[in-house]
Backbone bond lengths (Angstrom), bond angles and torsions (degrees), N, CA, C in turn:
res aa  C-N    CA-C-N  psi(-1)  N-CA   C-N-CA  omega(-1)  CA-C   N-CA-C  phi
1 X - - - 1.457 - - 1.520 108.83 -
2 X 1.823 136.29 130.42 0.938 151.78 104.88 0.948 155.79 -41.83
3 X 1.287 139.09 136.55 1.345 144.55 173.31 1.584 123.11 -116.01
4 X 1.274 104.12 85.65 1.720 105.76 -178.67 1.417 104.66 -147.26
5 X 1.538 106.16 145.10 1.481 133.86 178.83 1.748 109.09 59.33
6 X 1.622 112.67 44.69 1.214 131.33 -179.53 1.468 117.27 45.87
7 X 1.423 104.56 51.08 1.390 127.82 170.26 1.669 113.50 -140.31
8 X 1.428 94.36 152.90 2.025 90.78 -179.21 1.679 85.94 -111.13
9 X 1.197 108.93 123.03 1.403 130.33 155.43 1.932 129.88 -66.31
10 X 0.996 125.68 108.02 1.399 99.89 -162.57 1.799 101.07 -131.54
11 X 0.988 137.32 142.83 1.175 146.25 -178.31 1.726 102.76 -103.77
12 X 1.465 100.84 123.95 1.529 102.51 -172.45 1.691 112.15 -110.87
13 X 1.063 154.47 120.67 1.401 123.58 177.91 1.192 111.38 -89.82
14 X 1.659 111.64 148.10 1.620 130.68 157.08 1.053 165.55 -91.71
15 X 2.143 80.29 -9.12 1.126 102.42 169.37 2.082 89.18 177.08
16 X 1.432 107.24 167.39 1.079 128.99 -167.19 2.207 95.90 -34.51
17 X 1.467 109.78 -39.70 1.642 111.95 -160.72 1.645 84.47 -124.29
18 X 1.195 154.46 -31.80 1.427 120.70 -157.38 1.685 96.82 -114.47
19 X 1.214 111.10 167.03 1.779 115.60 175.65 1.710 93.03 -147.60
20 X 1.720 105.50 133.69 1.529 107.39 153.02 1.728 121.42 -69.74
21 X 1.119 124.95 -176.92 1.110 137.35 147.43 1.254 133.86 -111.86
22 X 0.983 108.21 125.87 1.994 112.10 -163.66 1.967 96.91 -121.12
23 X 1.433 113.44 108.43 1.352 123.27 -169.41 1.763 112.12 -109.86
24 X 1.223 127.83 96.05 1.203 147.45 -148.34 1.754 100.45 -91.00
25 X 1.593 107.83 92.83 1.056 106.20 154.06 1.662 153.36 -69.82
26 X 1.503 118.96 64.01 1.663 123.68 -148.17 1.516 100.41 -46.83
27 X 1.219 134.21 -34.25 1.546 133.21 -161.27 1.464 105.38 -80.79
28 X 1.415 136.70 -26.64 1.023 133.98 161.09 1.347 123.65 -111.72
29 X 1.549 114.25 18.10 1.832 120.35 -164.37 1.497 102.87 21.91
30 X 1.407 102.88 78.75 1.848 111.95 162.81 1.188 116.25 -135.93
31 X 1.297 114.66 151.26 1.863 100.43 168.19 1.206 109.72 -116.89
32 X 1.261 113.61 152.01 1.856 119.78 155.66 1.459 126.21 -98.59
33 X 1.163 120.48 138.53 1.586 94.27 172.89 1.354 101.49 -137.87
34 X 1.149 114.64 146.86 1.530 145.68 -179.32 1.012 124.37 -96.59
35 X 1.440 140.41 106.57 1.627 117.93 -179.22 2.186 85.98 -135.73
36 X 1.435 88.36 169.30 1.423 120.57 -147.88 1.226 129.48 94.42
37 X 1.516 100.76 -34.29 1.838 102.31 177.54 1.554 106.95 -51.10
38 X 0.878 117.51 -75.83 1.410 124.28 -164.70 1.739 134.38 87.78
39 X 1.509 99.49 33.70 1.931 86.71 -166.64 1.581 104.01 -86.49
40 X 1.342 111.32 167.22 1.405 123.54 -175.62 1.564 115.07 -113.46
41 X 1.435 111.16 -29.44 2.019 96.39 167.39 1.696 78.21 -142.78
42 X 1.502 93.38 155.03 1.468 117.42 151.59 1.595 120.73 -96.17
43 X 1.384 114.41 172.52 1.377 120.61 170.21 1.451 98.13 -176.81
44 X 1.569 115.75 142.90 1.502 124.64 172.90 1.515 89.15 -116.17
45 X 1.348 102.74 167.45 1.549 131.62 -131.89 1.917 95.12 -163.10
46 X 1.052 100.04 146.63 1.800 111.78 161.89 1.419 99.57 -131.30
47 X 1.988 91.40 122.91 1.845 86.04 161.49 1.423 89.21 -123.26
48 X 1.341 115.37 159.42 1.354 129.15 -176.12 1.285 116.85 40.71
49 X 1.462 128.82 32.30 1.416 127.36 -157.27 1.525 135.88 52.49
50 X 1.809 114.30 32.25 0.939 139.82 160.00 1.698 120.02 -106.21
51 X 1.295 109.50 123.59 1.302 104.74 -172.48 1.743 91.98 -96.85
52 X 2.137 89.11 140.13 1.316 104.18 172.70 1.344 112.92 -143.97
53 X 1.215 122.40 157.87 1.777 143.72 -160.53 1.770 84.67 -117.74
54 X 1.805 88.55 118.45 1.899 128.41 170.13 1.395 107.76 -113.18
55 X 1.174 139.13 113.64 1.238 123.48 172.27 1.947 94.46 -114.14
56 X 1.408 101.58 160.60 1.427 117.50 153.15 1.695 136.93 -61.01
57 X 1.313 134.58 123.49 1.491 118.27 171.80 1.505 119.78 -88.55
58 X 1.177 105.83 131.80 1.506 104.27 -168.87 1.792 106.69 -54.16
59 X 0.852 120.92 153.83 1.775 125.13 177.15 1.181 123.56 58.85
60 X 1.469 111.47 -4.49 1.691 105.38 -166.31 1.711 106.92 -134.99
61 X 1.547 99.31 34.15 1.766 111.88 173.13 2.244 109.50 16.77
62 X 1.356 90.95 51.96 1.673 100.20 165.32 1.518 119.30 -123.76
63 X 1.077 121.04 146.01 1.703 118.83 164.24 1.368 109.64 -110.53
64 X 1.317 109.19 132.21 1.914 126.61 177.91 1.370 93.06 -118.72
65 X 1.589 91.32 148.83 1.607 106.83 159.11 1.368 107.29 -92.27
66 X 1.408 102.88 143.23 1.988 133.32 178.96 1.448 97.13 -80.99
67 X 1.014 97.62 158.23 1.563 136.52 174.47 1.261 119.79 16.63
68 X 1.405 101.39 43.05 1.554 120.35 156.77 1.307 116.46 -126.08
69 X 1.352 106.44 167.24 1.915 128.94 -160.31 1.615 109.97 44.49
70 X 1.058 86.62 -142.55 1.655 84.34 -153.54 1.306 115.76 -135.55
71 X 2.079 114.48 -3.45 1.177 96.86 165.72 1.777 97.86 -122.66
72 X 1.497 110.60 -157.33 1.443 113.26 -166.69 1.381 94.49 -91.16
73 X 1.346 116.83 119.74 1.428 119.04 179.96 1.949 113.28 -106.67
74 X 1.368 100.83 54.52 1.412 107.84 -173.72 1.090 110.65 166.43
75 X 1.407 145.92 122.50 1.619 141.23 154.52 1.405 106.77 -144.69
76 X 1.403 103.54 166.36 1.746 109.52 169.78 1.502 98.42 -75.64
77 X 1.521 136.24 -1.35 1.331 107.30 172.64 1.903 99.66 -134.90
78 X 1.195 104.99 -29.10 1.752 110.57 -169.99 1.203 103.76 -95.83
79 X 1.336 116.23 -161.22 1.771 133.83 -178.70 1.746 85.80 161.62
80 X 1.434 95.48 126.01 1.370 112.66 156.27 1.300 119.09 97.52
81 X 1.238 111.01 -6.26 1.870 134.81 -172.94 1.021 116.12 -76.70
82 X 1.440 126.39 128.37 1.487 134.90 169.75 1.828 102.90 -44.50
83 X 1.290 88.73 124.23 1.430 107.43 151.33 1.396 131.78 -44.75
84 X 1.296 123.82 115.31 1.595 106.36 163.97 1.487 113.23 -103.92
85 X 1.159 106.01 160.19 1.751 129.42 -172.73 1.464 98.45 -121.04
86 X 1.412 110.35 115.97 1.778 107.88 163.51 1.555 81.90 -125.90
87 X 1.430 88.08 135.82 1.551 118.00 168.40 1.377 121.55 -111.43
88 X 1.502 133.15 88.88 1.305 146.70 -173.46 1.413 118.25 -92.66
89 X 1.667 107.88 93.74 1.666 115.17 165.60 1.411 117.35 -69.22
90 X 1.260 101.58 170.31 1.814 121.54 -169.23 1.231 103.52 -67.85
91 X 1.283 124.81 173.29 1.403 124.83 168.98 1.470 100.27 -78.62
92 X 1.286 148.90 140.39 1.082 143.12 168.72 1.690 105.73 -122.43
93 X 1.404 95.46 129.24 1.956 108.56 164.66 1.213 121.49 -97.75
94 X 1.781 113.96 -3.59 1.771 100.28 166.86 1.268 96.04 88.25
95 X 1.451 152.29 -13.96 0.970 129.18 169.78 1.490 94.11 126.10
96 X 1.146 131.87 -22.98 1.304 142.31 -151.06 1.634 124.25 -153.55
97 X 1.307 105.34 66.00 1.717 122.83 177.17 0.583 130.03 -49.26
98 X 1.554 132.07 -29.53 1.585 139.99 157.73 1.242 104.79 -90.58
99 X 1.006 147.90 35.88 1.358 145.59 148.68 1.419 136.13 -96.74
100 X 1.283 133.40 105.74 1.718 119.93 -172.21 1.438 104.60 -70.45
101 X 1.588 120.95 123.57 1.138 111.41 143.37 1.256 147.17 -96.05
102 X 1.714 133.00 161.49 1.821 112.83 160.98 1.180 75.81 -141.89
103 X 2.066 83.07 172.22 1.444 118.81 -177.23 1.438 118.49 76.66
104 X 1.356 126.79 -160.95 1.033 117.74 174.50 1.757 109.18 117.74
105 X 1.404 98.31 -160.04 1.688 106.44 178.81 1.709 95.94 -168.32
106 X 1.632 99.75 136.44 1.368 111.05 159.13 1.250 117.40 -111.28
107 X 1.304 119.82 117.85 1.642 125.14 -167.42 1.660 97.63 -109.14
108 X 1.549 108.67 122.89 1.747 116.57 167.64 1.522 112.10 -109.68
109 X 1.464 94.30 121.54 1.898 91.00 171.66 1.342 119.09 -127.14
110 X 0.960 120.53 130.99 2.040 146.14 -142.87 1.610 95.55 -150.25
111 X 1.399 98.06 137.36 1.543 117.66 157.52 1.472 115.55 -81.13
112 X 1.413 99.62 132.07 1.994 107.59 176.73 1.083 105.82 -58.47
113 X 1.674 103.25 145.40 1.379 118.32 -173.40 1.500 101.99 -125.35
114 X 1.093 136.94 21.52 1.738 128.46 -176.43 1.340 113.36 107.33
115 X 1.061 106.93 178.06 1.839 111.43 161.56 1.512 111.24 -40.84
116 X 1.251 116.92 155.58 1.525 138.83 131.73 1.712 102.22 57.06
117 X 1.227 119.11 23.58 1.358 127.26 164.41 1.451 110.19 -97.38
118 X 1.211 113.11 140.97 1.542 117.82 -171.95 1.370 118.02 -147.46
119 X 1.840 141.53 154.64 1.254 134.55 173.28 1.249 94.89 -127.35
120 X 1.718 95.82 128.88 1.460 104.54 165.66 1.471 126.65 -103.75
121 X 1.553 102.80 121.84 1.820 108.46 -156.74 1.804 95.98 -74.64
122 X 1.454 118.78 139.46 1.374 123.92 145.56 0.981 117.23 -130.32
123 X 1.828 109.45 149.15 1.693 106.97 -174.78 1.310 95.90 -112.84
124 X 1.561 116.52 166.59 1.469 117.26 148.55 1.249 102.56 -124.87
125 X 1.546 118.15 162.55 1.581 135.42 178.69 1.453 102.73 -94.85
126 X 1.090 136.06 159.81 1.529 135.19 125.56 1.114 112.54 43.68
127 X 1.644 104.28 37.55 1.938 118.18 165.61 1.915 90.28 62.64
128 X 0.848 115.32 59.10 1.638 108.29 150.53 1.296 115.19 -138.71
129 X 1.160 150.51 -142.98 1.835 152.81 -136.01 1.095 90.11 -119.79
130 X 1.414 110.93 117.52 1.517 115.10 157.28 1.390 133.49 -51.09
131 X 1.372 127.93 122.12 1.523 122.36 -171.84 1.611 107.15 -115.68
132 X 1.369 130.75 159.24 1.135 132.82 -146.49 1.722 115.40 -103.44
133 X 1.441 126.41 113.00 0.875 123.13 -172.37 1.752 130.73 -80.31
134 X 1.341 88.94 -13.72 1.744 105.13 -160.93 1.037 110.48 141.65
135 X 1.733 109.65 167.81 1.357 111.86 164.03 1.790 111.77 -124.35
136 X 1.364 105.70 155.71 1.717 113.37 176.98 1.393 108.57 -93.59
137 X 1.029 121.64 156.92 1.650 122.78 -167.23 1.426 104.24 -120.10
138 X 1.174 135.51 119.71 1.192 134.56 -160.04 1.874 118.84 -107.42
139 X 1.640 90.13 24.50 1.429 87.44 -178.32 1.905 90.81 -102.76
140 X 1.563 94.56 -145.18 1.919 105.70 -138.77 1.125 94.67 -164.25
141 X 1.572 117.84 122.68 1.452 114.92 154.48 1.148 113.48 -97.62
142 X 1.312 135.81 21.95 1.543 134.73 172.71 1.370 98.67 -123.23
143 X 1.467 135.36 -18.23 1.421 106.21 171.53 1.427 122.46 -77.05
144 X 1.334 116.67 167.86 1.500 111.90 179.74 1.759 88.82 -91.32
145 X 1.674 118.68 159.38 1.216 148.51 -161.42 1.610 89.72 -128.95
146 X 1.616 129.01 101.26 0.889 136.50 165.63 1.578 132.96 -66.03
147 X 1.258 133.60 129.75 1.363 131.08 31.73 1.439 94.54 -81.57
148 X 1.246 127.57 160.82 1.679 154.75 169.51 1.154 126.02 172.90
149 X 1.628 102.89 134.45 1.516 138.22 -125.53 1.581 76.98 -85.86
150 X 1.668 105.92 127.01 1.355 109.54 152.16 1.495 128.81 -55.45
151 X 1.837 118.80 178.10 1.432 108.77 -51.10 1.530 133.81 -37.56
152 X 1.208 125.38 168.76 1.656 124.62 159.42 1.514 107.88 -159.95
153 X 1.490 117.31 139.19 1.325 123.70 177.72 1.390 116.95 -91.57
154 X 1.428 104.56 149.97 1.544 129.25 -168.84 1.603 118.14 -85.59
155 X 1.330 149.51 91.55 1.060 139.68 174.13 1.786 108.82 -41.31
156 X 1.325 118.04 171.60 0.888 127.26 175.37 1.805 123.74 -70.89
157 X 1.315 86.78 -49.17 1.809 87.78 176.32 2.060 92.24 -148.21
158 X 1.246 75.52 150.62 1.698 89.66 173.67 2.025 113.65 -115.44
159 X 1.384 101.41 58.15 1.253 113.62 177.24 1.442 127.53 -100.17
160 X 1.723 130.38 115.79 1.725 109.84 -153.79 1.663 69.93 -111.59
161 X 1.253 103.24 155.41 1.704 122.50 -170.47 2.187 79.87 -148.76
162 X 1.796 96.67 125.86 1.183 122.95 175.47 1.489 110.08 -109.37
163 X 1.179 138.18 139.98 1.290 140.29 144.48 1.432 118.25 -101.80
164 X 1.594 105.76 145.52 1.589 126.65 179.54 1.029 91.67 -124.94
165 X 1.739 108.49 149.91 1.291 118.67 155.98 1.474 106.17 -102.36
166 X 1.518 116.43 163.76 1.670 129.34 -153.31 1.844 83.78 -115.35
167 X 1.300 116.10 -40.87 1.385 108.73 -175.43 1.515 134.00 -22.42
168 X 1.887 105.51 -31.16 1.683 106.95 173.70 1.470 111.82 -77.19
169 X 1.341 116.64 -27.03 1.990 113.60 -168.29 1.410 94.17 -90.11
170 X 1.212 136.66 12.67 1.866 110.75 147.24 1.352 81.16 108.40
171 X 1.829 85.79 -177.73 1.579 108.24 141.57 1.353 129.07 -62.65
172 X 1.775 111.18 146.03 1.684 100.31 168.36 1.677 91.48 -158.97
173 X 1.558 99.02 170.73 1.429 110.52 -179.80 1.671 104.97 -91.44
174 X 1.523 97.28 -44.03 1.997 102.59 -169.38 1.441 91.68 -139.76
175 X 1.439 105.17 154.14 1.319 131.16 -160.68 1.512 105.75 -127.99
176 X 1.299 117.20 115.51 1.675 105.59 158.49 1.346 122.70 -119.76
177 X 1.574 136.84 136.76 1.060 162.34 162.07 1.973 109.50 -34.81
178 X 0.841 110.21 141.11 1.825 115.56 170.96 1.333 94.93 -154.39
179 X 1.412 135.94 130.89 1.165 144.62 148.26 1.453 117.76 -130.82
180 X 1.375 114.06 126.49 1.398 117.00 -165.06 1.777 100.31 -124.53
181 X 1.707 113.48 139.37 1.688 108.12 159.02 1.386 91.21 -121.92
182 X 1.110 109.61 148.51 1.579 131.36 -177.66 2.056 97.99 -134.14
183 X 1.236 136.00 16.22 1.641 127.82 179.00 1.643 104.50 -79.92
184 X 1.166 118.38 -169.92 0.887 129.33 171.60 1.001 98.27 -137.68
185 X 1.599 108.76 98.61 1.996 118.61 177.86 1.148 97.26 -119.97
186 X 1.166 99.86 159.29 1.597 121.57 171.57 1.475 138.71 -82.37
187 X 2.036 80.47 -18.94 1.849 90.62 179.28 1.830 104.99 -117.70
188 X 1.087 106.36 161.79 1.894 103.80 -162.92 1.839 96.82 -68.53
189 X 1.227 92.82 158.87 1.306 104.49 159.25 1.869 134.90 -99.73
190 X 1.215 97.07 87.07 1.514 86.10 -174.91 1.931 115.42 -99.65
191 X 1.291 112.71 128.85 1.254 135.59 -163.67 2.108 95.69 -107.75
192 X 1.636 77.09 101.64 1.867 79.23 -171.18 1.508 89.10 -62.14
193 X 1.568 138.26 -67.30 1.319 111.70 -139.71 1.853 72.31 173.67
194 X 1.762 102.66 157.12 1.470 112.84 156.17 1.484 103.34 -110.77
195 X 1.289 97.25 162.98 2.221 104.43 159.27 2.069 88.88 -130.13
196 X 1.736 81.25 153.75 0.779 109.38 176.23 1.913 125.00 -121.14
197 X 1.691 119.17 103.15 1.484 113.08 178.30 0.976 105.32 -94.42
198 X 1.632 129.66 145.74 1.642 143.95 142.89 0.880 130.57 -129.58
199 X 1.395 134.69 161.00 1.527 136.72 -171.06 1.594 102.73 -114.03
200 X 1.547 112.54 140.18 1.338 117.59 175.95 1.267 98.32 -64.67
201 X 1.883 105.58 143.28 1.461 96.62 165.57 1.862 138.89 -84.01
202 X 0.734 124.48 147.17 2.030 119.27 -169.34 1.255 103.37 -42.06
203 X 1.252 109.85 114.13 1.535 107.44 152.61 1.578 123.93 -66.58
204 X 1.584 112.66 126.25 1.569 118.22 -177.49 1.226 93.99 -114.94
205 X 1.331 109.59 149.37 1.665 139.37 -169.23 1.481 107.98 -97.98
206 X 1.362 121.41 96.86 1.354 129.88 -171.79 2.009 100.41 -73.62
């Protein structure tokens, strides 16, 4: 276990050769967890008076630096591979657990990340297999695409907000969120938050 960039880092094992990662957010009491990585000890380090997080790879006597760049710089099988991000929301009932809903809209809003980066939304119903709604495109026709020749003006916010409609997955009681990036970008992906609308469904008089 670590402590760097106001997170506790923790290496979990799963089995005799692989370990998840379970990443302890104190400012919002959340966790993340990571699995494929696989490291076995951490240690932070100062170079030049920058503190940085080295962990170990299990089986393959190397040390990588954590939670920098942008692709996976270590695995028991890859090196050099885009990262993926799955982002797994709660089951949500809307306020209302005994209630069936349909219809509706799932709205995702994320900051642009460059070209050709994308999130692909999946929902599940009523705790079963997530099925695939689409994807949001995370580029910008108002940001500038660097290098570009000074001057150039700044929009106000660089936020792409997607809507889904819920109308194809049926009825359901609770709804959960999946959003996954799998690119290999250069700039982070931050996923402000989804909302979720539905309509109670008609009561019919048996």
């Amino acid at each position: 276990m670590a402590v760097f960039d106001n997170k506790i880092f923790i290496a979990v094992p799963t089995s005799a050769t692989t370990f998840d990662t379970w990443v302890y957010y104190p400012a919002i009491d959340a966790f993340m967890v990571i699995d494929g990585w696989s490291p076995t000890c951490w240690s932070t380090y100062k170079v030049d008076g920058e503190e940085r997080l080295y962990y170990g790879l299990v089986s393959q006597g190397k040390v990588y630096r954590a939670w920098y760049g942008y692709t996976d710089q270590g695995t028991t099988t890859t090196d050099g591979t885009a990262v993926t991000m799955t982002l797994d929301g709660r089951e949500e009932n809307l306020g209302q657990p005994l209630i069936t809903k349909v219809g509706g809209e799932l709205e995702i809003e994320a900051e642009v990340a460059g070209s050709d980066n994308t999130l692909t939304v999946n929902v599940a119903v009523d705790g079963g297999s997530f099925v695939n709604l689409g994807t949001v495109s995370l580029d910008s026709d108002t940001a500038p695409t660097l290098p570009i020749n000074l001057p150039f003006s700044l929009s106000d916010s660089y936020v792409v907000r997607n809507k889904f409609h819920l109308e194809p997955i049926g009825r359901f009681r609770t709804i959960q969120v999946e959003i996954i990036n799998s690119d290999k970008n250069t700039s982070p992906i931050k996923v402000y938050g989804y909302n979720i609308m539905s309509f109670q469904e008609a009561f019919e008089n048996e």
